[in-house]
C-alpha positions as CSV (number, residue, x, y, z in Angstrom):
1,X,-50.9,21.0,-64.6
2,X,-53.4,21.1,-62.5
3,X,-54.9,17.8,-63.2
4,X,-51.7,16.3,-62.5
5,X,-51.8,16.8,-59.2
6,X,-53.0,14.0,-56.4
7,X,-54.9,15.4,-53.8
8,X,-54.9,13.9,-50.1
9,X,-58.9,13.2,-51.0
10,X,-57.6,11.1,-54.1
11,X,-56.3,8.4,-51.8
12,X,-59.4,7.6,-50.8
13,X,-59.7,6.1,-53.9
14,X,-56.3,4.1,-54.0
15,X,-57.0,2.7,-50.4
16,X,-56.9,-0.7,-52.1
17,X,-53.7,-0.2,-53.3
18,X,-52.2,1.2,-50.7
19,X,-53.4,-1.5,-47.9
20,X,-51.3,-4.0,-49.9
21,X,-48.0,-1.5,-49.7
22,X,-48.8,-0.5,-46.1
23,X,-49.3,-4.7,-45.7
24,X,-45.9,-5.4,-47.8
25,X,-43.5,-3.0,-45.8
26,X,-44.9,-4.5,-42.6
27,X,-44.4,-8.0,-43.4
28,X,-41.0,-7.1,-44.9
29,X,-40.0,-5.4,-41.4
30,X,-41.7,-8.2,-38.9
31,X,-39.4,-11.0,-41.3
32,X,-36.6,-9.3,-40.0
33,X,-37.6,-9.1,-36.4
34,X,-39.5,-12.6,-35.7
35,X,-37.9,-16.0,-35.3
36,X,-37.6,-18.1,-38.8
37,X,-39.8,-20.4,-37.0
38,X,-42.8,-18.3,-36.3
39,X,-42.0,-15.9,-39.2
40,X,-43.5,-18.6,-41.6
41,X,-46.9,-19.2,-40.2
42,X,-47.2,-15.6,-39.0
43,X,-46.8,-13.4,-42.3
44,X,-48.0,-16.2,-44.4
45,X,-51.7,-15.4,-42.0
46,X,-51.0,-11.6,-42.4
47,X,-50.5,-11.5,-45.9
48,X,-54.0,-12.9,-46.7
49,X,-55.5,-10.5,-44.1
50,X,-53.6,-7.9,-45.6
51,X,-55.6,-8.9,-49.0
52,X,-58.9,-9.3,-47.4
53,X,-58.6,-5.6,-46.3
54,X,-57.9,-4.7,-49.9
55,X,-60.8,-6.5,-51.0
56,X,-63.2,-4.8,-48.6
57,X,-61.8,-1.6,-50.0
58,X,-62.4,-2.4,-53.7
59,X,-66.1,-3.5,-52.7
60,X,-67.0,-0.6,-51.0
61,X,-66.1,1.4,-54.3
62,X,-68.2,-1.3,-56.4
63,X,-70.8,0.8,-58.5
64,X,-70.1,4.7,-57.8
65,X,-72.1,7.0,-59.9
66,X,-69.7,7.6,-62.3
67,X,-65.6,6.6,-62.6
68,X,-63.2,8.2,-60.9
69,X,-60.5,9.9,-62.8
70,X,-56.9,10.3,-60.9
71,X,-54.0,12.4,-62.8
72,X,-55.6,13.2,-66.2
73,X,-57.3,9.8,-66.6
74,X,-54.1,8.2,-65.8
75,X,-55.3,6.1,-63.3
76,X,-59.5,5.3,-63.0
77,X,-61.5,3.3,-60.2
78,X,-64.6,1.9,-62.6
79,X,-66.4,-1.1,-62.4
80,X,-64.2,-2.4,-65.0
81,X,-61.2,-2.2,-62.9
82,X,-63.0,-3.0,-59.6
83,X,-64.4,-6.6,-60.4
84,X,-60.9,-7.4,-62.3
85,X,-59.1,-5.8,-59.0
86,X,-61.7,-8.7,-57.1
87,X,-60.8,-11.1,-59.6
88,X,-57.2,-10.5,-58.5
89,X,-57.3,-10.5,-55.0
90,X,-59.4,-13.7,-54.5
91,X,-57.3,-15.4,-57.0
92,X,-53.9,-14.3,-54.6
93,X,-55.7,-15.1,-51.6
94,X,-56.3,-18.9,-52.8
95,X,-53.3,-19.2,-53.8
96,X,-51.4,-17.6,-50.8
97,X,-53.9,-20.1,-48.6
98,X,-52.5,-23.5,-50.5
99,X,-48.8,-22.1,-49.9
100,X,-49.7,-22.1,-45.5
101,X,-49.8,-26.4,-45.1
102,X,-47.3,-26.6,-49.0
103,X,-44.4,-24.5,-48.5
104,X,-41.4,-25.4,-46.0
105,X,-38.0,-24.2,-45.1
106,X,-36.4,-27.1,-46.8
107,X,-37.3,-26.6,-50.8
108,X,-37.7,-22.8,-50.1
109,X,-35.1,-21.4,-47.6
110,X,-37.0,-17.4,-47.7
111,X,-40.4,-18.4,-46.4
112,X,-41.1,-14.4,-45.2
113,X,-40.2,-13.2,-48.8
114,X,-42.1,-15.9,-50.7
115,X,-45.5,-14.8,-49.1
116,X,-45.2,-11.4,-49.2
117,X,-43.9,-10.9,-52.3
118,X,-47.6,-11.6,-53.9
119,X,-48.4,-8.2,-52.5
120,X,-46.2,-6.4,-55.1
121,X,-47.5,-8.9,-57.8
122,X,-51.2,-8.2,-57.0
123,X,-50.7,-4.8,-56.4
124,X,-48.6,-4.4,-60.0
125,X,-52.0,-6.5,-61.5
126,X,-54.5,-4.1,-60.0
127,X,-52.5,-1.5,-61.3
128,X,-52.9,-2.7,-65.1
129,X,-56.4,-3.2,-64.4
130,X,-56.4,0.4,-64.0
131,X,-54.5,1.9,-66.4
132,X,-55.5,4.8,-68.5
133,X,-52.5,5.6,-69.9
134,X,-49.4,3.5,-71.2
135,X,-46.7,4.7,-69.2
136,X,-49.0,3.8,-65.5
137,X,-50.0,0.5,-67.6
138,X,-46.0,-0.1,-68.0
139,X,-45.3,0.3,-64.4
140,X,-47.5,-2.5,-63.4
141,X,-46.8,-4.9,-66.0
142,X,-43.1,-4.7,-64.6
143,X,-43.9,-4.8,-61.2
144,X,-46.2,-7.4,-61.8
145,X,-43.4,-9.3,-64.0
146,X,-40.3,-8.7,-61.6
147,X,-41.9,-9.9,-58.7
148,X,-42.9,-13.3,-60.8
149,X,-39.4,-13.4,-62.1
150,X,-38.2,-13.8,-58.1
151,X,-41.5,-15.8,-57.0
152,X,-40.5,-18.8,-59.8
153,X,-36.9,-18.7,-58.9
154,X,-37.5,-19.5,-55.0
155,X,-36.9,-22.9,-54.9
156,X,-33.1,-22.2,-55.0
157,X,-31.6,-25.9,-55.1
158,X,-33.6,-26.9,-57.8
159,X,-32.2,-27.1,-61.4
160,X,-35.6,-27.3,-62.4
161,X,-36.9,-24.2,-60.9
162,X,-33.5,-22.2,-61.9
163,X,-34.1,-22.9,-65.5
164,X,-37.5,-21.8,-65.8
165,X,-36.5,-19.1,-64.1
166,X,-34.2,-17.8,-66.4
167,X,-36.1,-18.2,-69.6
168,X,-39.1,-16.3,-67.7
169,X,-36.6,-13.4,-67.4
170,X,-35.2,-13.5,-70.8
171,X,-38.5,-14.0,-72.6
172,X,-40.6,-11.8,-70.2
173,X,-37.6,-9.1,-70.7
174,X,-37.8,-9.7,-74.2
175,X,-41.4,-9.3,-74.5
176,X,-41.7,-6.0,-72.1
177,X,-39.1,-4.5,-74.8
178,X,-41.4,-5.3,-77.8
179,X,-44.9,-4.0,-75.7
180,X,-42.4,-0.7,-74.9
181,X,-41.7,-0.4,-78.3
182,X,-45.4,-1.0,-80.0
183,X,-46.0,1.8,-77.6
184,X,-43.4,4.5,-78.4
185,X,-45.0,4.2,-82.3
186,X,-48.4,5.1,-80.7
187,X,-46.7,8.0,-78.6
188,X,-44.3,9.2,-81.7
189,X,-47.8,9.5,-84.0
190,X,-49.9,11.4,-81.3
191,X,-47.5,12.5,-78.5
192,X,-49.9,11.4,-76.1
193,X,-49.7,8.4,-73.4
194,X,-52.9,8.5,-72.7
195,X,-55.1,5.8,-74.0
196,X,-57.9,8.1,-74.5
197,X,-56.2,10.8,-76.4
198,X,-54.2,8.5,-78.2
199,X,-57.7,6.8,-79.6
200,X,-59.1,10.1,-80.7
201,X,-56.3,11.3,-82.3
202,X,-55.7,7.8,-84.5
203,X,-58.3,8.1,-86.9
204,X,-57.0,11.4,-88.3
205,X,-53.5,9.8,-88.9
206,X,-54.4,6.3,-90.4
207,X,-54.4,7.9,-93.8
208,X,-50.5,9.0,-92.8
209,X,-49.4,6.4,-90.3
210,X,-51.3,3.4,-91.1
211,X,-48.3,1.2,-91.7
212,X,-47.0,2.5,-88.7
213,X,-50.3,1.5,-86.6
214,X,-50.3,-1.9,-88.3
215,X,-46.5,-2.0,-86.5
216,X,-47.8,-0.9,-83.1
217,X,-50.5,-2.7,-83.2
218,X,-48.7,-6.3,-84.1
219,X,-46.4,-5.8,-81.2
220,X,-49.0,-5.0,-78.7
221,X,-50.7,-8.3,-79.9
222,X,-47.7,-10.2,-79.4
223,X,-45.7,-8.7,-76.6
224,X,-49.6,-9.2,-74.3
225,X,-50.0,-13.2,-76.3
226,X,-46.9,-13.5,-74.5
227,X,-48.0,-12.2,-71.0
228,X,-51.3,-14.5,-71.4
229,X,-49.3,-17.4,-72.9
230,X,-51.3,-17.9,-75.9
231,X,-49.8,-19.5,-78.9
232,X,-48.1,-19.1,-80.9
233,X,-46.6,-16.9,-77.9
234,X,-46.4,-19.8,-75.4
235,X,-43.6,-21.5,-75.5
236,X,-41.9,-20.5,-71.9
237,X,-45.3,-21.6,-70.1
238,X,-44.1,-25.0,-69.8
239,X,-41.2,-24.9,-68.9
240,X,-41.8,-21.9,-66.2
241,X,-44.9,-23.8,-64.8
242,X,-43.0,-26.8,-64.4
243,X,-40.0,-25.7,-62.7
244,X,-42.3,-23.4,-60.9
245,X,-42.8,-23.7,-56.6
246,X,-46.8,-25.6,-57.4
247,X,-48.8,-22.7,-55.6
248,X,-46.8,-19.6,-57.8
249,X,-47.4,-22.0,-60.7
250,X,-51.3,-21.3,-60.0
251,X,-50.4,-17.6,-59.5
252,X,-49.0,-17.1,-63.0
253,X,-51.9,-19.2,-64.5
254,X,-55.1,-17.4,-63.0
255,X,-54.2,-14.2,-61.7
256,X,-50.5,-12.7,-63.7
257,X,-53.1,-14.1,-67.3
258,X,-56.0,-12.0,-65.7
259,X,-54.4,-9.1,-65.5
260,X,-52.7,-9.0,-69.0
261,X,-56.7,-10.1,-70.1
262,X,-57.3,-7.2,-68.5
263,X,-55.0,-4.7,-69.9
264,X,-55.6,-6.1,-73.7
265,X,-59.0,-5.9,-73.2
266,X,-58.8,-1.8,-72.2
267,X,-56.2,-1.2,-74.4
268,X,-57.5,-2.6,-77.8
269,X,-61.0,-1.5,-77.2
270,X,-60.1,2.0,-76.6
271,X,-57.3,2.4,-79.1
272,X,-59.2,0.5,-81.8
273,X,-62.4,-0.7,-81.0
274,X,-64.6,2.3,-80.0
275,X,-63.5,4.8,-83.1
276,X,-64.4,4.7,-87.1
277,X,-61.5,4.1,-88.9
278,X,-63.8,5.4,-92.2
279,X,-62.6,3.5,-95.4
280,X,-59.6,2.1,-94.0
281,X,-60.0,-2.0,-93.3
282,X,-57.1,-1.5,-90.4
283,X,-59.9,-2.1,-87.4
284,X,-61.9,-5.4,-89.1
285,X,-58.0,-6.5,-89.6
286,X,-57.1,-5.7,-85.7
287,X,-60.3,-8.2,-84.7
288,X,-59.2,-10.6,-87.4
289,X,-55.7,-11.1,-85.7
290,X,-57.2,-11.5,-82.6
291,X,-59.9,-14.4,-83.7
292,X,-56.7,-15.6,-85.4
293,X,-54.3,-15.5,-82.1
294,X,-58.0,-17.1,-80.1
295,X,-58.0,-20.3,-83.0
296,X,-54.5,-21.0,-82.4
297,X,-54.0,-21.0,-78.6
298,X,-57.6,-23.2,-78.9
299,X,-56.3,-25.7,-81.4
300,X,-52.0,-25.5,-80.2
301,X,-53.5,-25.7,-76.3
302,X,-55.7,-28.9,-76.4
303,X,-53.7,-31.0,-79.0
304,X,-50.1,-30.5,-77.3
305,X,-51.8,-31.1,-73.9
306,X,-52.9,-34.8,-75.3
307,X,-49.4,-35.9,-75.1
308,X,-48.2,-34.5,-71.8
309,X,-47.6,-37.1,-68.8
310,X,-46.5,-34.4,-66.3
311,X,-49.7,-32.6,-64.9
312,X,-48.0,-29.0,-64.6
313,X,-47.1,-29.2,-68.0
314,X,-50.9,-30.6,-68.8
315,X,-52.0,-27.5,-67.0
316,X,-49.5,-24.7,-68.9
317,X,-51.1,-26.3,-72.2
318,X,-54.7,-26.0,-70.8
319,X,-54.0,-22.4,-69.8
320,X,-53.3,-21.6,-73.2
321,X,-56.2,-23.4,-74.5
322,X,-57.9,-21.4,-72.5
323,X,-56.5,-18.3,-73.4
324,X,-57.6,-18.8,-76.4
325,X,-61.3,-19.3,-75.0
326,X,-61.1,-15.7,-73.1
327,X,-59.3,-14.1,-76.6
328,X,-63.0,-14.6,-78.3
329,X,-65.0,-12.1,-76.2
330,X,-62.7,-9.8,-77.5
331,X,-62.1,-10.9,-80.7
332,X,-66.3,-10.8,-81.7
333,X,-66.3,-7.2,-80.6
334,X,-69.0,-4.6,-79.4
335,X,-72.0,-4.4,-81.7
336,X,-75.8,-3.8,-81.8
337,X,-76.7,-7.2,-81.5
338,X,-73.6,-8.3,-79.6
339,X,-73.2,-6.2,-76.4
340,X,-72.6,-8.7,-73.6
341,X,-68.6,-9.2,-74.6
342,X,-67.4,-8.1,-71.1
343,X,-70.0,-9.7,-68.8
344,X,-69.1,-13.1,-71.0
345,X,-65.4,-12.7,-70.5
346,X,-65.6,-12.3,-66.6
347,X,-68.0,-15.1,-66.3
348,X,-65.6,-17.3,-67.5
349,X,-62.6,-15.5,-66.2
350,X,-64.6,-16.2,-62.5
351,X,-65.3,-20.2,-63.7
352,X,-61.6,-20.6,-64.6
353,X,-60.1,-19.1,-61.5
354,X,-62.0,-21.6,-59.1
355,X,-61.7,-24.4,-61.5
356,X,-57.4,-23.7,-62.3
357,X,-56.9,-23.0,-58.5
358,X,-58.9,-26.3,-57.6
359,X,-57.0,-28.4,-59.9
360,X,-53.5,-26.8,-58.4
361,X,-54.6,-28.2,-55.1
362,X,-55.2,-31.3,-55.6
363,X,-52.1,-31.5,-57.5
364,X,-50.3,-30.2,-54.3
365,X,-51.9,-33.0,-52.4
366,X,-50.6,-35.3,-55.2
367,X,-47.0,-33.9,-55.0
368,X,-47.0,-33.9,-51.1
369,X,-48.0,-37.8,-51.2
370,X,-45.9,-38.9,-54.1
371,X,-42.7,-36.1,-53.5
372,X,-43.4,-35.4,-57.7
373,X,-45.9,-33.8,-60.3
374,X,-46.2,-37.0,-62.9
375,X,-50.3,-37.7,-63.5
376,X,-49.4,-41.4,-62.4
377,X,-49.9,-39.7,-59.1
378,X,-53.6,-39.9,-59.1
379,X,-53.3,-43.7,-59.7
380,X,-56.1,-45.0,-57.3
381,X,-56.4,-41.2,-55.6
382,X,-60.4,-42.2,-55.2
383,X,-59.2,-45.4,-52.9
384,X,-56.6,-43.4,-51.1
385,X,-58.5,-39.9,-50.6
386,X,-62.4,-40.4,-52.3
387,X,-63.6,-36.9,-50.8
388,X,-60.7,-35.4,-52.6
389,X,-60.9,-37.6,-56.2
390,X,-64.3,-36.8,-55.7
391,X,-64.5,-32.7,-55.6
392,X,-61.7,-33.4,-58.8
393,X,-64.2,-35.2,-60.4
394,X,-66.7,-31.7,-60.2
395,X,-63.9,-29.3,-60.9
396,X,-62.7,-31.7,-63.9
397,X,-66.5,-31.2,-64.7
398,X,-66.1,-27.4,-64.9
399,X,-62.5,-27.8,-66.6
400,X,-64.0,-30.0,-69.7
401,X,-67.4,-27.7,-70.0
402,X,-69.8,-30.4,-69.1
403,X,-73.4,-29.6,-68.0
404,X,-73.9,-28.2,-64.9
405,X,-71.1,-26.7,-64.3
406,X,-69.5,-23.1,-64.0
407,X,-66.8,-23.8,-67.3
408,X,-69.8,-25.2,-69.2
409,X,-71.6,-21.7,-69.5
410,X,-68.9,-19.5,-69.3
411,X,-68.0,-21.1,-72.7
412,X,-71.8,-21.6,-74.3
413,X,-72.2,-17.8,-73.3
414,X,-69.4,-17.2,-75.4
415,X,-70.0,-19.0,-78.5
416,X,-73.7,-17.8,-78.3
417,X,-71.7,-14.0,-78.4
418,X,-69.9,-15.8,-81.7
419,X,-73.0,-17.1,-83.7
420,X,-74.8,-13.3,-82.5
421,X,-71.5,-11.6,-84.8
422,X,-71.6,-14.7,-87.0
423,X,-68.3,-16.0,-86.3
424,X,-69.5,-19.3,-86.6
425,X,-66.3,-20.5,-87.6
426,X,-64.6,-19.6,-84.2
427,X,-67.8,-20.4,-82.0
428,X,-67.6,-24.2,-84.2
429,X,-63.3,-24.2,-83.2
430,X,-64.6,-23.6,-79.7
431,X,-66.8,-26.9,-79.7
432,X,-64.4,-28.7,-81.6
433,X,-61.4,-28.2,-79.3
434,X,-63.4,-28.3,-75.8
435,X,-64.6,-32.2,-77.2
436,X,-60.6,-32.6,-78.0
437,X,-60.1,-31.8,-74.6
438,X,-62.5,-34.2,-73.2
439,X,-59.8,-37.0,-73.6
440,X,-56.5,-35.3,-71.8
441,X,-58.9,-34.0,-68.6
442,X,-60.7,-37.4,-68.3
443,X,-57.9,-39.4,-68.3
444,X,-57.1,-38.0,-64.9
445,X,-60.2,-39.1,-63.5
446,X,-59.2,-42.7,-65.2
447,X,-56.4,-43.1,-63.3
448,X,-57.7,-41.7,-60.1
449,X,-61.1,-44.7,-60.6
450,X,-59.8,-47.7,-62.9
451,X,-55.9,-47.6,-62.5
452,X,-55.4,-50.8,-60.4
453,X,-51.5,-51.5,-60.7
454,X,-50.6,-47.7,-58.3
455,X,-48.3,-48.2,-55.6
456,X,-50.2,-47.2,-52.7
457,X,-49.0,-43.9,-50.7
458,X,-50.4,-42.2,-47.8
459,X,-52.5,-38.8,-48.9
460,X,-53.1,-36.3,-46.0
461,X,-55.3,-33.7,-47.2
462,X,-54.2,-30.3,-45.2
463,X,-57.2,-28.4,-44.0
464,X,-56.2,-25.3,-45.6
465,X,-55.7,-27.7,-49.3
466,X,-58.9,-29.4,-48.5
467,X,-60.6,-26.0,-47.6
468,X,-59.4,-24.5,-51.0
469,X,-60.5,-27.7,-53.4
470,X,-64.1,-27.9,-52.2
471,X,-64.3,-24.2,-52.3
472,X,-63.5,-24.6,-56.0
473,X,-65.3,-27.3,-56.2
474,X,-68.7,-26.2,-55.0
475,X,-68.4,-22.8,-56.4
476,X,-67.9,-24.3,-59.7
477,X,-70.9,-26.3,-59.2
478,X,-72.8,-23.8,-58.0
479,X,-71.6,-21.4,-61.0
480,X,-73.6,-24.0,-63.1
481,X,-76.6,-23.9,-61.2
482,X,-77.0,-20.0,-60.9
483,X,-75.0,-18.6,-64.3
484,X,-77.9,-15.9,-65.2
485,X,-77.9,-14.8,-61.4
486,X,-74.1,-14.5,-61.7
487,X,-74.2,-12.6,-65.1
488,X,-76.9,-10.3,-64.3
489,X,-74.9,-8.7,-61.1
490,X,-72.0,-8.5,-63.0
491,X,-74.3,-6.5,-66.3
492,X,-76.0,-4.7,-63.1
493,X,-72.4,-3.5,-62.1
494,X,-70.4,-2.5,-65.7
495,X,-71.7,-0.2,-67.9
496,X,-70.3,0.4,-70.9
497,X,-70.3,4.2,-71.3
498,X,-69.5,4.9,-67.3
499,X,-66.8,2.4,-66.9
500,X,-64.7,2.2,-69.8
501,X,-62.6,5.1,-71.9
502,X,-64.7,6.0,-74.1
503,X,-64.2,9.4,-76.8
């Protein structure tokens, strides 16, 4: 038992963490004390220093000699965790930054609660990142989930909002039950919740079990397809996105995706990726569902999102395309001429945070000019605001994968990682369905150049909006400019036997 105690020197090591609790009861306690008026602007401010102190923390633990290990490898600080724990935290901070000039009193009447509610949500998301065992990984996929439950259901008086609300709820409810019980299998085989105990041990028992791991293993893949809405697990990403307060909207498409990315990327590597299954063909067939789940989302993703006139909805079916493009690094698994899978899936997890959260704010701009969502709302955007059609134009750029830009080699490095394992027919899908996608994203830029018959609305650009799209947009660019620069800090930082579980 005695590695199952925390030591006051251990939370050293969860200051990260606990800065965004300490921030969280704060903010809770000043909403109660400080005028409505002031209480907007003032926590709003507070919460994103109370994320830029957790970000310090995480970067000072960037690169330690060797992970750290809290409560029997129930909790590690690695590398992997740390950038993904960045990833996290920049992402929130964007999007809490878009919500200080977007959200008022009048479409959400608990201003205090709406901001620092993405505490709980980013702290549940580092907590996945985490995870070393299934019952820690549980606890912040809920806390994660309940606190997106109540950020999509803040716009109160909208019908909208209410509906997509609820089927969140139901469908995330019903996917946490099938995740819980893909994970009581693992636990009834082994009797373990630890991720690396339960790896060793499955090996031994896929001569016994192995219908049984096939079970666990299926409702894994689809309980986390549902948390990254990738098809054919998507269908509530719509809806929820639409009805969806714009800046939480972002929120659920970079950072909530991220982190269950982040958790199916530990969990399937160490339970089935880094151990010889010996005769059995149960591990090729775990890699094959996954390069299935990727073509799907790619194909399902880009050829809905042709038909979509409503830019969040465009958006939900992009995200899924794109899920599908992050499912390959995993799907082409660790080999002796493939090694690169994680460095590739960060890459392009960094290229479609800027470019996702630089879309969303343009689109708030959009829906504080026209009062709606519709893509007719860029109609004539480059006469009405060029600086702002303009840094669309690069993040569109980044969106579609055109040379030089931050989306372009985040997918080439993966379907060079593709043609390496000679999956050419999913690095071939990947081409295919990025050119499909060519049509949906430029028709934005059409209507914001050639659409001549608009009706003409005022568009202010809030400096916090106009900080946070050419942010994204330069960084995007800039991603293009530098990739190898950007791919050898983050292969200077992860190593494979220090900062993953490994038997």
């Amino acid at each position: 038992m005695e590695q199952l105690r925390l030591q006051v020197s251990d939370l050293v090591h969860l200051l990260p963490e606990l800065s965004l609790v300490a921030t969280a009861i704060i903010l809770s306690l000043l909403d109660l004390i400080l005028p409505s008026r002031l209480s907007r602007s003032v926590i709003g401010w507070l919460t994103l220093v109370g994320l830029v102190i957790s970000g310090v923390f995480v970067l000072l633990q960037l690169n330690p000699d060797e992970a750290i290990q809290l409560l029997n490898q129930s909790y590690r600080v690695d590398d992997f965790s740390n950038l993904l724990k960045l990833f996290t935290i920049v992402g929130t901070g964007f999007v809490v930054l878009m919500s200080l000039s977007f959200v008022k009193e009048d479409t959400i009447p608990h201003v205090g609660e709406y901001y620092y509610f993405y505490l709980p949500a980013a702290l549940g998301a580092m907590i996945m990142s985490s995870s070393g065992d299934l019952i820690t990984l549980y606890v912040g996929l809920e806390l994660l989930s309940i606190t997106s439950y109540l950020l999509v259901a803040m716009k109160k008086k909208d019908s909208k909002s209410n509906e997509g609300a609820f089927k969140y709820l139901v469908m995330g409810g019903i996917s946490s039950a099938i995740i819980l019980y893909g994970m009581s299998f693992l636990y009834g085989m082994v009797g373990s919740s630890n991720l690396s105990q339960i790896g060793a041990a499955l090996p031994s028992l896929i001569g016994s079990y192995e219908p049984l791991l096939y079970v666990s293993f299926f409702m894994l893949l689809a309980g986390f397809g549902f948390k990254i809405a990738a098809a054919p697990f998507h269908s509530w990403a719509p809806d929820v996105y639409q009805g969806a307060p714009t800046p939480v909207t972002a929120f659920l498409a970079v950072v909530s995706k991220g982190a269950g990315f982040a958790i199916l990327f530990r969990v399937f590597y160490v339970l089935f990726g880094f151990t010889s299954f010996e005769e059995s063909k149960f591990q090729s067939d775990v890699f094959l569902a996954i390069s299935v789940m990727a073509a799907i989302a790619m194909v399902a993703g880009n050829f809905i999102a042709l038909k979509q006139t409503n830019m969040k909805r465009l958006l939900a079916y992009s995200g899924i395309a794109n899920a599908g493009y992050l499912l390959v690094p995993i799907a082409t698994y660790f080999s002796g001429v493939h090694y690169a899978n994680f460095s590739e899936f960060i890459f392009y997890l960094i290229a479609y945070l800027f470019m996702n959260i630089g879309a969303f704010a343009v689109l708030m701009i959009i829906e504080q000019a026209e009062g709606h969502t519709e893509a007719k709302g860029f109609g004539g955007l480059y006469y009405r605001a060029p600086f702002t059609a303009a840094a669309m134009v690069l993040i569109v750029l980044s969106l579609t994968g055109i040379p030089i830009s931050g989306g372009f080699f985040g997918k080439l490095y993966i379907i060079l990682g593709t043609m390496q394992t000679h999956q050419y027919w999913l690095g071939s899908l990947m081409i295919a369905t990025s050119v499909v996608s060519f049509y949906y994203y430029f028709g934005v830029v059409r209507q914001m150049f050639m659409r001549s018959d608009y009706e003409p609305a005022e568009v202010k650009v809030p400096i916090t909006l106009g900080i946070t799209v050419w942010l994204c947009a330069i960084i995007g660019v800039v991603l293009g400019f530098v990739p190898h620069l950007v791919l050898r800090w983050i292969e200077s930082i992860f190593m494979l036997t220090k900062d993953f579980i490994l038997m």
